[in-house]
Backbone as a ProteinNet text record, in pm:
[ID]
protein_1_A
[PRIMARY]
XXXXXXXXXXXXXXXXXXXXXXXXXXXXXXXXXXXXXXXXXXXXXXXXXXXXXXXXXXXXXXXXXXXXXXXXXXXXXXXXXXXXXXXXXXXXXXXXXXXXXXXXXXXXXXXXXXXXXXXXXXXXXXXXXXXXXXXXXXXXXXXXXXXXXXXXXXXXXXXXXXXXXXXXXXXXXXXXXXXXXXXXXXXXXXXXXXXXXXXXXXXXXXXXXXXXXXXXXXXXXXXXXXXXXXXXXXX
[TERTIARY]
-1539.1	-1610	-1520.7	-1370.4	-1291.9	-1303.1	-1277	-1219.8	-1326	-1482.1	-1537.2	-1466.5	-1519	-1533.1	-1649.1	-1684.7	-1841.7	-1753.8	-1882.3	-1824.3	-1907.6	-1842.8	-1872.8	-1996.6	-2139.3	-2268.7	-2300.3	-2387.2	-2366.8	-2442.6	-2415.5	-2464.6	-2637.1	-2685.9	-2857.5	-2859.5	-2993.4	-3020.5	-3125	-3119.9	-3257.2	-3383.1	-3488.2	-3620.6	-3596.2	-3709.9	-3694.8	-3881	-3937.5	-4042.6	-4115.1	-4023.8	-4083.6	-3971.6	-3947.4	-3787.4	-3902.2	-3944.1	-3989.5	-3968.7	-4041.1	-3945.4	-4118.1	-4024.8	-4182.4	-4191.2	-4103.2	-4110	-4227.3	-4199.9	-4275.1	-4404.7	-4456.2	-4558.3	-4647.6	-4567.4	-4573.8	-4628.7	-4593.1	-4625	-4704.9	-4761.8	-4858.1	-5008.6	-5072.2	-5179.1	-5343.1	-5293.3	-5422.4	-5355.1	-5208.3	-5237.8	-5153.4	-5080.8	-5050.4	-5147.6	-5283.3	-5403.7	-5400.5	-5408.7	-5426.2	-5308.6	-5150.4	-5049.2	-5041.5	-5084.8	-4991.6	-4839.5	-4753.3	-4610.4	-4565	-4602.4	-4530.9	-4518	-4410.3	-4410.6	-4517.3	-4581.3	-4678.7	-4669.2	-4591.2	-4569.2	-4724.6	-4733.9	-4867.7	-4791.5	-4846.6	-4808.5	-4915.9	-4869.2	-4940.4	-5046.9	-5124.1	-5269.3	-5385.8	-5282.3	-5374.7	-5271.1	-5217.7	-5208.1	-5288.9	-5382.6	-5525.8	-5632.7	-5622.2	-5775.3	-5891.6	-6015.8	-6141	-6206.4	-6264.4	-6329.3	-6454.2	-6432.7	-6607.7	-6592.8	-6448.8	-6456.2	-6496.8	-6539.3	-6581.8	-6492.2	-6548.5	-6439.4	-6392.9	-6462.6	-6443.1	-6286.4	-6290	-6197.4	-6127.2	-6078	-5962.1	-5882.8	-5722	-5657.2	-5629.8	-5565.4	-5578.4	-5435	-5374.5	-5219.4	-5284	-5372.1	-5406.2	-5499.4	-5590.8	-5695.1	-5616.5	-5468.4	-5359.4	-5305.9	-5287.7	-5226.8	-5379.2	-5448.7	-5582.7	-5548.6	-5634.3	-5595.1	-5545.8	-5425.4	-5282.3	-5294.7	-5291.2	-5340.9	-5495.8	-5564.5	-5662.6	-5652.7	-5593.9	-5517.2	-5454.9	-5326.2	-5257.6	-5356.5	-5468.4	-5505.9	-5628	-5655.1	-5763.5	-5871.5	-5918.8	-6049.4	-6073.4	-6187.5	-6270.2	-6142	-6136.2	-6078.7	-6123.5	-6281.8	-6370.8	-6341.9	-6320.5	-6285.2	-6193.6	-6060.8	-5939.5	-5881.8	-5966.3	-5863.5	-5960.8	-6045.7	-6117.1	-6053.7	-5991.7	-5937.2	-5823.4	-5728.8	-5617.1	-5659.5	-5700	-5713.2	-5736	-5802.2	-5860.8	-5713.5	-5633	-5547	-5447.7	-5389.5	-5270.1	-5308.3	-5433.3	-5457.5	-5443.1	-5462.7	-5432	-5272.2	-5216.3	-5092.9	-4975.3	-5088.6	-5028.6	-5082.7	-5218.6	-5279.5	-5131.5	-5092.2	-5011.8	-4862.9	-4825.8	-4696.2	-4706.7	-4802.7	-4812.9	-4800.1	-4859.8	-4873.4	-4716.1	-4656.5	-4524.5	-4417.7	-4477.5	-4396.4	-4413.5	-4537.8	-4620.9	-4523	-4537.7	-4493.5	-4304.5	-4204.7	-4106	-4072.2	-4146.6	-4141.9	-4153.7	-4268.8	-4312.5	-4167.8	-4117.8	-3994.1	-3893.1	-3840.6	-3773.5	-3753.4	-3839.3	-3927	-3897.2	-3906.6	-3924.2	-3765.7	-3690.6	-3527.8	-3479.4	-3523.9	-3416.9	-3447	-3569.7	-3615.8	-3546.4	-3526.2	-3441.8	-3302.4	-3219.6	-3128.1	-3071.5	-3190.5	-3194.6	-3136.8	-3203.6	-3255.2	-3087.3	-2993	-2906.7	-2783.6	-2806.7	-2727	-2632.4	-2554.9	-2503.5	-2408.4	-2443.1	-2407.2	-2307.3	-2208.1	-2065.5	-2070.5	-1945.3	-1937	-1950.9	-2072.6	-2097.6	-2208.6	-2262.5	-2386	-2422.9	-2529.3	-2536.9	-2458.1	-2438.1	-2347.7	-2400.8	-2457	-2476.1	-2363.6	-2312.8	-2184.6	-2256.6	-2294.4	-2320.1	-2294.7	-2267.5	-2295.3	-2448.4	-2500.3	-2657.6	-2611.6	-2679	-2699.6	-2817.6	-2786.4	-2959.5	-2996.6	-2905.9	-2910.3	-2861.5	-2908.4	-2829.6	-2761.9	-2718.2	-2588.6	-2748.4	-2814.6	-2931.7	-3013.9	-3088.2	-3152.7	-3052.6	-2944.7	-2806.6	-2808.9	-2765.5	-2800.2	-2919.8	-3076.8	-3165.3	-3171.4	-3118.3	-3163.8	-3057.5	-2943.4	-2852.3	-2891.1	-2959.8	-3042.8	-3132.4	-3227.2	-3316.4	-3323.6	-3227.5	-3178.5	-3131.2	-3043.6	-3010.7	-3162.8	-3211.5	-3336.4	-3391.1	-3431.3	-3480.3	-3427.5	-3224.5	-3209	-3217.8	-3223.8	-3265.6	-3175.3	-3262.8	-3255.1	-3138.3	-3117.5	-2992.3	-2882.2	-2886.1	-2755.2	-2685.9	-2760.8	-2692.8	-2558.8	-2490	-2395.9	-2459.4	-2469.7	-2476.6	-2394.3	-2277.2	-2186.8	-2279	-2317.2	-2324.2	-2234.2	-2228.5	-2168.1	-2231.7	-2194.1	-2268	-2207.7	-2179.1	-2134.2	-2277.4	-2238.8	-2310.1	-2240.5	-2274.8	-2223	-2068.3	-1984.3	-1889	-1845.1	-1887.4	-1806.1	-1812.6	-1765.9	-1761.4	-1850.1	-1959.9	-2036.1	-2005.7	-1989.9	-1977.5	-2099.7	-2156.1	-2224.2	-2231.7	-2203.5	-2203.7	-2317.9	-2380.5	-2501.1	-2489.7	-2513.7	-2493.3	-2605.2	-2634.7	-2770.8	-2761.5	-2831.6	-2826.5	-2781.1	-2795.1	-2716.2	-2590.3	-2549.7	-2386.7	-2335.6	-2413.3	-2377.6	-2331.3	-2450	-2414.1	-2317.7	-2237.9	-2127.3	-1996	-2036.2	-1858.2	-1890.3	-1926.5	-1927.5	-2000.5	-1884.5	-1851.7	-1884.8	-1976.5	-2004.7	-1824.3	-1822.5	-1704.7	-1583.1	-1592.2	-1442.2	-1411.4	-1589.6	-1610.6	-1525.6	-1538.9	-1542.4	-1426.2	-1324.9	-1151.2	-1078	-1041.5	-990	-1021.9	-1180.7	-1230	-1262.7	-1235.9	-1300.5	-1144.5	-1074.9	-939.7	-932.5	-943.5	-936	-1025.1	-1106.7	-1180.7	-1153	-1054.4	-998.7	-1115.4	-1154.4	-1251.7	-1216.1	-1289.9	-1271.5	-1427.8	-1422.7	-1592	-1626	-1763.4	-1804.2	-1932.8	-1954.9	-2061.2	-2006.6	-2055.5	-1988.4	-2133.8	-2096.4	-2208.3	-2309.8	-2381.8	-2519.6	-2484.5	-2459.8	-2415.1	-2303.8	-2227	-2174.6	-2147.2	-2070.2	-2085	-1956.3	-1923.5	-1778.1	-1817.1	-1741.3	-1774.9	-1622.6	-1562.3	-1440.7	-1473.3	-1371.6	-1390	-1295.1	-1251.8	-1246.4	-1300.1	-1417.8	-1516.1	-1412.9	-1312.5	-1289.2	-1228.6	-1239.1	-1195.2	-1319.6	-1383.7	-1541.2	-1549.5	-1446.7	-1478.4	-1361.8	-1262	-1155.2	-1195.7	-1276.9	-1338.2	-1423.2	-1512.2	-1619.5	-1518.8	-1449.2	-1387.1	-1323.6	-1248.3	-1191.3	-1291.9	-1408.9	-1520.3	-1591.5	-1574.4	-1621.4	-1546.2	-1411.8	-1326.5	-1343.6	-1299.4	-1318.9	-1433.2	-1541.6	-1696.3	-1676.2	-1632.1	-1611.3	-1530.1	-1434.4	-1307.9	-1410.9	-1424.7	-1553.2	-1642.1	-1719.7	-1821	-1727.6	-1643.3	-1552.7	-1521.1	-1479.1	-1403.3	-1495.2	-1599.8	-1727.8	-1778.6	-1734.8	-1827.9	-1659.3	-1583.6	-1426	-1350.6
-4958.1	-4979.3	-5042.3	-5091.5	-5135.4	-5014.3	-4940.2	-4826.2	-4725.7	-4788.2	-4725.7	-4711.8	-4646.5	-4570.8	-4596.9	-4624.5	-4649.2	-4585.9	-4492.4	-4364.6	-4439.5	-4474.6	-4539.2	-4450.2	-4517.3	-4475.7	-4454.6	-4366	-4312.2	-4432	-4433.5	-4517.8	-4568.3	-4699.5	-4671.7	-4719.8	-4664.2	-4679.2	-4777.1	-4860.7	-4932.4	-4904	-4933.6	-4855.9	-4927.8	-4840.1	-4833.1	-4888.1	-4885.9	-4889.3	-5011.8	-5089.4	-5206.9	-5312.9	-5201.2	-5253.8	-5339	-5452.2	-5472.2	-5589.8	-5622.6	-5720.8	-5820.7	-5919.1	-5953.6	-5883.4	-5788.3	-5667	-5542	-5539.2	-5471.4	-5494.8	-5582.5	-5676.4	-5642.9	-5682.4	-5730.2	-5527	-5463.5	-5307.5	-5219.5	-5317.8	-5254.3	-5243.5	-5129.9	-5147	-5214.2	-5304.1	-5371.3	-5506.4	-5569.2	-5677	-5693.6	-5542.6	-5554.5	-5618.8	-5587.5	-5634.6	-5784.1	-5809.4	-5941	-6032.2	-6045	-6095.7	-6104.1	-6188	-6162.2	-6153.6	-6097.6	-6023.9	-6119.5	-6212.8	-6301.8	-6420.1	-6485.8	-6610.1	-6730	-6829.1	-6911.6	-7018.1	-7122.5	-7305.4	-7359.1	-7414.4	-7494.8	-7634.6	-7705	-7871.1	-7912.5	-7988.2	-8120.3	-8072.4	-8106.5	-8201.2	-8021.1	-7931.8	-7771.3	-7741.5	-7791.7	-7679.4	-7699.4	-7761.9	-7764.2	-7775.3	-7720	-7700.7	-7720	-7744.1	-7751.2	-7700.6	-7608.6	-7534.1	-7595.2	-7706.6	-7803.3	-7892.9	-7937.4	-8055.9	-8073.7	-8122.7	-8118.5	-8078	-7976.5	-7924.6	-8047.2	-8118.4	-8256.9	-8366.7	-8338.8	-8422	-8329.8	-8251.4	-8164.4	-8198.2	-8225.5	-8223	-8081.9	-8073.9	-7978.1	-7912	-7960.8	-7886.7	-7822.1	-7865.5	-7831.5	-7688.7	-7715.8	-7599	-7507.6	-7514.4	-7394.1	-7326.9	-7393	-7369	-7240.1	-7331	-7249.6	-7132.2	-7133.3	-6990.1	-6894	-6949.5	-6866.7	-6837.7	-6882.8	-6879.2	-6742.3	-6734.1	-6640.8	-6529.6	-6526.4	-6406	-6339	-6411	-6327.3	-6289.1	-6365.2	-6312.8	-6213.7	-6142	-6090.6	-6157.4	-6337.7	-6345.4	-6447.5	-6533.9	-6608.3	-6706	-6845.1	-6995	-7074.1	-7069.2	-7112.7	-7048.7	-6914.9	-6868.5	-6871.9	-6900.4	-6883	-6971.3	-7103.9	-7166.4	-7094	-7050.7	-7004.4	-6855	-6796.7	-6636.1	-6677	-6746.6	-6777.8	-6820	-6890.7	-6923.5	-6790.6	-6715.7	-6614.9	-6536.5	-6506.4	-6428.3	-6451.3	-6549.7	-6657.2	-6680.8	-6665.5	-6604.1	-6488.6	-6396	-6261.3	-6213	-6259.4	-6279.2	-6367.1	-6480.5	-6483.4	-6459.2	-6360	-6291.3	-6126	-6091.6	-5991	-6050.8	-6142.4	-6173.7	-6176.5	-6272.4	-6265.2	-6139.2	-6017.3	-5892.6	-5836.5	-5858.8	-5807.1	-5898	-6024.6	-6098.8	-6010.8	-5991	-5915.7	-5793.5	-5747.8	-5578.9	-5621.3	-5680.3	-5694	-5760.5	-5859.9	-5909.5	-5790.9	-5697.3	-5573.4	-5496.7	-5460.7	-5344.7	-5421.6	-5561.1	-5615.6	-5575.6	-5592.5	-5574.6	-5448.6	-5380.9	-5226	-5181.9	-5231	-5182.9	-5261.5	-5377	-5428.1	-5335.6	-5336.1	-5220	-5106.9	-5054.5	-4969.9	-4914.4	-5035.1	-5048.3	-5086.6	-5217.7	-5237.1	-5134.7	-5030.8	-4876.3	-4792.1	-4850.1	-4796.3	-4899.8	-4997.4	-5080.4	-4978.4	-5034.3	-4988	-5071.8	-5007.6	-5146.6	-5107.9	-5299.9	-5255.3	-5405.6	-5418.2	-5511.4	-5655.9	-5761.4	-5850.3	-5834.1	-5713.4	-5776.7	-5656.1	-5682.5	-5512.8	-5542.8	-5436	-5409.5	-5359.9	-5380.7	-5286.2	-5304.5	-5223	-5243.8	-5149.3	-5133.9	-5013.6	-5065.4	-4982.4	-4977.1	-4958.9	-5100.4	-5028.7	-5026.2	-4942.4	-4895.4	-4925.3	-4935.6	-5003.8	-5117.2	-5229.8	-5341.2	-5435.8	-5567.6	-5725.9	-5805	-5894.5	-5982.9	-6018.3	-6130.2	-6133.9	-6093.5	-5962.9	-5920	-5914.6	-5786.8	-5797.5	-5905.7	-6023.4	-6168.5	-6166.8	-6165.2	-6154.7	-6025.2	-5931.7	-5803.4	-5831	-5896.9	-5892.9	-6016.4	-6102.2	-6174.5	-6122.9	-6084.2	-6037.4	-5909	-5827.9	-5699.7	-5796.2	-5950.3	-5983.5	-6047.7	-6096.1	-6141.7	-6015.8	-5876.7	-5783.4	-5733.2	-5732.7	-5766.9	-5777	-5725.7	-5781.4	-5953.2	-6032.7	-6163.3	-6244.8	-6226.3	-6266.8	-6250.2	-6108.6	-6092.5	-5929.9	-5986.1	-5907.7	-5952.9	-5849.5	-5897.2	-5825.5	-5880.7	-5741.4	-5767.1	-5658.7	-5642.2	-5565.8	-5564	-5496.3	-5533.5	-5406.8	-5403.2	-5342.2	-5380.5	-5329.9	-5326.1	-5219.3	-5271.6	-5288.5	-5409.7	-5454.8	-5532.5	-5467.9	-5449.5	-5474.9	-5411.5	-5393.1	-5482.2	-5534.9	-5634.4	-5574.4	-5628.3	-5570.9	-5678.2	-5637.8	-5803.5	-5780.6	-5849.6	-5811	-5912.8	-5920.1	-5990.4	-6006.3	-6122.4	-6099.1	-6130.2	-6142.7	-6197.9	-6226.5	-6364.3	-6366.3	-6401.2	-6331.8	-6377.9	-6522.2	-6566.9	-6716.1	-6713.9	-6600.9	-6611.2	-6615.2	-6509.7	-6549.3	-6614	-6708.6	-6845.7	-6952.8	-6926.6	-7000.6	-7020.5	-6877.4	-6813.6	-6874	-6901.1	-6949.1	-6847.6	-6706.8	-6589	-6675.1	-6691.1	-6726.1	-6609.5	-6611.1	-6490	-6490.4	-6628.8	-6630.2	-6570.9	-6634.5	-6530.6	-6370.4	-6318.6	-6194.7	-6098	-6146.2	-6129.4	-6192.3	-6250.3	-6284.6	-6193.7	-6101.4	-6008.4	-5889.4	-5854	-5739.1	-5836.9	-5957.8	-6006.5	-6018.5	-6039.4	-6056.9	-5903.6	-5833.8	-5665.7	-5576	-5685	-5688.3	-5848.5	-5836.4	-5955.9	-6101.9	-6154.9	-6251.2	-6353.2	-6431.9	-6520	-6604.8	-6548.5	-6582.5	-6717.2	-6718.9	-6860.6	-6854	-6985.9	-7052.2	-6949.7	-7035.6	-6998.3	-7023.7	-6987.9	-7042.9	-6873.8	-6910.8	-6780.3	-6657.1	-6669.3	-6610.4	-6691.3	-6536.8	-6568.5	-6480.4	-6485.9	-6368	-6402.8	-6277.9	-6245.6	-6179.3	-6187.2	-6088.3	-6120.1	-5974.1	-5946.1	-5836.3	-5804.2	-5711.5	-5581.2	-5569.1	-5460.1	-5341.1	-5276.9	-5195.3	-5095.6	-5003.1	-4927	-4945.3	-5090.5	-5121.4	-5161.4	-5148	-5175	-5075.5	-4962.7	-4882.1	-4905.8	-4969.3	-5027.5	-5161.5	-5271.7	-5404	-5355.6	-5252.3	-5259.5	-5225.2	-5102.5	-5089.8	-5200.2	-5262.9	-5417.4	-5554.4	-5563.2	-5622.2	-5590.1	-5428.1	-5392.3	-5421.9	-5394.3	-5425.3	-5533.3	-5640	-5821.3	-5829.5	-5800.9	-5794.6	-5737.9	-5654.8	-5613.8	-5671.9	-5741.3	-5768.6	-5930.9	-5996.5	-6099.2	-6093.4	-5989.5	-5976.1	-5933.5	-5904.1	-5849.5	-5967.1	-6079.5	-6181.6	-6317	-6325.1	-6392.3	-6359.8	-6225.3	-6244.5	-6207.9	-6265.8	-6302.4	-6195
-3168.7	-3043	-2937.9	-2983.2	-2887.1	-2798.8	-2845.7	-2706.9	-2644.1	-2661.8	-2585.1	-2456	-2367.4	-2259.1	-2178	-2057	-1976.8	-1874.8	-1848.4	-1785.5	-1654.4	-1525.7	-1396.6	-1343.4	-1311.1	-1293.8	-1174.9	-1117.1	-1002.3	-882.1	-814.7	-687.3	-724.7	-707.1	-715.1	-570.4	-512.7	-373	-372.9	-320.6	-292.8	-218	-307.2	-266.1	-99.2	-9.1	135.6	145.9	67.8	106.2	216.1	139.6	224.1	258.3	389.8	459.3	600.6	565.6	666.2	747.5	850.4	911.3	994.9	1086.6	1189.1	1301.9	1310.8	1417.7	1378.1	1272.7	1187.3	1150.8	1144.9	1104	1259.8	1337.3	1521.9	1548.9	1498.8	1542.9	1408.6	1320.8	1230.1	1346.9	1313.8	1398.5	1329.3	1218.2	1216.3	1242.4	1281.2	1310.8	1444	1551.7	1624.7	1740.3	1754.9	1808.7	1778.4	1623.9	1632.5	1691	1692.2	1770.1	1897	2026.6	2127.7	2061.8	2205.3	2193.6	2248.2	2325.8	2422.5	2391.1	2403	2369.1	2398.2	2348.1	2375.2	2369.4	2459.4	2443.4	2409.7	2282.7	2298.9	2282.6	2349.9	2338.9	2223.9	2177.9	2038.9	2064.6	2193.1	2195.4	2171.2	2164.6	2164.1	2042.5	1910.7	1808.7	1688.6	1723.8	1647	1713.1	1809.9	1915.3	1867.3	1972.2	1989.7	2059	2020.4	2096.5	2204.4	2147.2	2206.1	2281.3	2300	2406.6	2547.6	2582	2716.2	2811.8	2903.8	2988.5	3112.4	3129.5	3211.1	3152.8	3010.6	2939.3	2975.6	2998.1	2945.2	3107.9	3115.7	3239.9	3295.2	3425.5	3483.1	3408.9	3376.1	3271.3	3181	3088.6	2933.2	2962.6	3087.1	3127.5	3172.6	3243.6	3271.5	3186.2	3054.1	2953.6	2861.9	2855.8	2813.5	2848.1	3011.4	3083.5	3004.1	3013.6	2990	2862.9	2746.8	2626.8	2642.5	2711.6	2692.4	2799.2	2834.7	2921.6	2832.2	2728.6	2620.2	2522.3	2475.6	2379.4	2414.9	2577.4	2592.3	2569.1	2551.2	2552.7	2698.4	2665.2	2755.3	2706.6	2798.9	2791.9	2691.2	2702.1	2530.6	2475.1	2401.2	2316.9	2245.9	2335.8	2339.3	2171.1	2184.6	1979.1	1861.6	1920.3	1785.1	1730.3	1865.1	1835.9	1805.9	1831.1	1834.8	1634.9	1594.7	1459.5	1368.6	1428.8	1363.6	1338.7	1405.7	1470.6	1375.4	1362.7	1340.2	1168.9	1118.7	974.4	914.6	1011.4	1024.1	1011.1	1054	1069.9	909.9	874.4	772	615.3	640.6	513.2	517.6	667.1	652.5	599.4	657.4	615.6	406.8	341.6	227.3	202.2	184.6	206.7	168.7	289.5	260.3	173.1	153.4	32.4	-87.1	-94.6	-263.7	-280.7	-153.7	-198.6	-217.9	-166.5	-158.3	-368.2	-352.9	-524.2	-567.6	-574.3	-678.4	-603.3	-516	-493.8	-597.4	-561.2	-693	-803	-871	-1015.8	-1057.6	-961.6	-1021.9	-996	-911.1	-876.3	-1002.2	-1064.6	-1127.8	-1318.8	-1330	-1430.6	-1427.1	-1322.5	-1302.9	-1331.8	-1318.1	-1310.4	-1451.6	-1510.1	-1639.6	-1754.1	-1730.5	-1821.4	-1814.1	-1688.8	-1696	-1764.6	-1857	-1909.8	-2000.5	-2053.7	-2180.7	-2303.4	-2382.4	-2511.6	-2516.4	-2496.9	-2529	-2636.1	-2706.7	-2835.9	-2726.9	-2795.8	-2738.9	-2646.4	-2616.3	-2500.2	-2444.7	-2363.7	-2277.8	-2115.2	-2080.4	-1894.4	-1837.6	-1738.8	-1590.9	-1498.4	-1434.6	-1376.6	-1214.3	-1134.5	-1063.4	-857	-830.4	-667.6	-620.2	-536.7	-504.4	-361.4	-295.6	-152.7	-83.8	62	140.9	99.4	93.2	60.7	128.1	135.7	156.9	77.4	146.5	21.5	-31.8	-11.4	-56.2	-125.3	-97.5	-224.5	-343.4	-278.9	-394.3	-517.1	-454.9	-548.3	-657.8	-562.4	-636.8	-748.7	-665.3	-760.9	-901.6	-934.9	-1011	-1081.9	-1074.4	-1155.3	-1203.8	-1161.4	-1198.4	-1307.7	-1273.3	-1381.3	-1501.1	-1484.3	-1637.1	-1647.6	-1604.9	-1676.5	-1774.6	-1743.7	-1771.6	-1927.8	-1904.6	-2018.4	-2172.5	-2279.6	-2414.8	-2430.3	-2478.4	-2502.3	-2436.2	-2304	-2256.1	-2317.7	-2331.6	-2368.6	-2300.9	-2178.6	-2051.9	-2002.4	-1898.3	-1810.3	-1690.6	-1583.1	-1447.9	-1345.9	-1287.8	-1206.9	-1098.2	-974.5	-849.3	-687.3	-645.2	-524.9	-416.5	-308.7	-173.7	-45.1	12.1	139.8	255.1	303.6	382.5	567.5	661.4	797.1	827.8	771.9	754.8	645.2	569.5	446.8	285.5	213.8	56	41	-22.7	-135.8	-250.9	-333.9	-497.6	-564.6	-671.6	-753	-908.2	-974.9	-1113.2	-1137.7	-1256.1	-1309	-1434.1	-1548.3	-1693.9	-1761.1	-1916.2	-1914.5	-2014.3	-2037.2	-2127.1	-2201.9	-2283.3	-2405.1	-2404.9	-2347.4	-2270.3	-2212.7	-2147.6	-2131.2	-2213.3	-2275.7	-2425.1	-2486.7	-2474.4	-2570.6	-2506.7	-2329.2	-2286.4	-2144.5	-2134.3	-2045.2	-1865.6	-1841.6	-1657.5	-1574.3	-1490.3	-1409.2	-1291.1	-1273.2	-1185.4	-1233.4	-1389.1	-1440.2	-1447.1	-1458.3	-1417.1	-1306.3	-1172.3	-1043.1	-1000.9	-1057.4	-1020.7	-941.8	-999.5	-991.3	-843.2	-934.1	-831.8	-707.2	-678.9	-565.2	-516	-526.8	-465.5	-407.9	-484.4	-463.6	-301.7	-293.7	-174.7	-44.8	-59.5	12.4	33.8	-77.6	-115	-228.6	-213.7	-360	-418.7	-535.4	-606.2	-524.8	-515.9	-519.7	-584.7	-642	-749.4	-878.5	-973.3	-1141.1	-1229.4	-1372.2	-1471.2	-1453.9	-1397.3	-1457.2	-1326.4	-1244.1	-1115.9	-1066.7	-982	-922.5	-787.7	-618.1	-613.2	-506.6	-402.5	-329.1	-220.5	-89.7	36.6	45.8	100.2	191.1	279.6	362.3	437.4	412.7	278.5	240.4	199.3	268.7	184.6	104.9	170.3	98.5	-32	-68	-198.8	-272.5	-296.8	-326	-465.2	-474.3	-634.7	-685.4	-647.8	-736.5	-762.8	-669	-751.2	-834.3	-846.9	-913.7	-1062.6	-1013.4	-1174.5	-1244.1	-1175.6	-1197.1	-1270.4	-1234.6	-1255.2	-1398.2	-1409.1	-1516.6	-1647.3	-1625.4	-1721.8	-1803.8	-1657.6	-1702.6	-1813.8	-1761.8	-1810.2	-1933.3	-1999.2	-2140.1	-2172.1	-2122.9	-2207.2	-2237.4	-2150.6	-2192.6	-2304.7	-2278.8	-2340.9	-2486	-2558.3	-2664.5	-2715	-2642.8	-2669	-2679.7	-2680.8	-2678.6	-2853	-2858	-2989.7	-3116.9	-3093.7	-3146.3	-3179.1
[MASK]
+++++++++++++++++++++++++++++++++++++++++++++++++++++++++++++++++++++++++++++++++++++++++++++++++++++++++++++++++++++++++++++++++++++++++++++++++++++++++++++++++++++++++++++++++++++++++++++++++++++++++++++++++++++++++++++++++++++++++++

């Protein structure tokens, strides 16, 4: 089994489904209605309004501000904190919304990716390029694939170019931790290879340069390390 072979796996793309943003959110049409678009200064004494106070108490600033406040939101001046509440829930029953669906796109990319491991002596490897991605998810998604894992005794290598830069990412699972297996010692090499140098060690680790077109010579570089690790972990 020294001399397997892992024949380099084809690109995975990252699901698109829920590429979304507060722009996005801001031009859905069940809560574009509910958002004004325009910016809204409320001072202290209106970001927990009352709809009931006497219009006598109120100064002539706070009743301008009102106004203005119910002009953006299309209602009456009385109306104006009770819609504004209504609105501004609306807004964050949708934002949850797109947390849910972004966890479940996770979940299902790193399953994914999982399924494309392969057993080499010492552990399983994912080594792959994902596409339509951030350094960010990147990170998460390469944790999350070693969580997925049989009993931490994953490795996961991914790469990405992202707005002109190389990202690289290792990932180790516990068990290989256990064993000695450095995500940083992983990523030496192929991160130099992309004009970078790892940072953070232990369970992850990860690299940005601005070499993209070296991005399939780190990855091959990365992969290597990662077996020669994973070989030398179990003696």
């Amino acid at each position: 089994m020294a001399n397997l072979r892992i024949p380099p796996p084809a690109h995975f793309l990252f699901p698109e489904m829920t590429r979304m943003t507060a722009d996005t959110v801001r031009e859905s049409p069940q809560i574009h209605a509910a958002v004004p678009t325009h910016r809204v200064s409320i001072r202290p004494s209106l970001r927990t309004p009352d709809a009931s106070p006497p219009t006598a108490q109120r100064t002539c600033h706070e009743r301008r501000l009102l106004r203005e406040l119910a002009g953006l939101l299309g209602t009456q001046p009385e109306d104006a904190p009770a819609v504004l509440r209504t609105r501004l829930a609306l807004l964050a029953d949708a934002q949850a919304e797109v947390e849910r669906l972004l966890r479940a796109e996770l979940v299902s990319a790193a399953r994914a990716l999982a399924e494309r491991a392969h057993v080499v002596p010492g552990g399983l490897l994912v080594a792959t390029r994902v596409d339509n991605t951030t350094g960010r998810k990147l990170r998460q998604l390469a944790s999350a694939v070693a969580g997925h894992l049989s009993s931490g005794m994953g490795l996961v290598v991914l790469c990405t170019p992202h707005e002109g830069r190389a990202l690289l990412v290792c990932a180790v699972g516990h068990r290989l931790r256990a064993q000695g297996v450095d995500a940083r010692e992983v990523l030496w090499e192929a991160a130099a290879a992309i004009g970078g140098i790892p940072a953070g060690r232990g369970a992850r680790s990860s690299a940005a340069g601005q070499w993209t077109d070296e991005l399939g010579r780190a990855l091959s570089l990365a992969r290597a390390r990662a077996s020669a690790l994973l070989r030398r972990s179990v003696g």
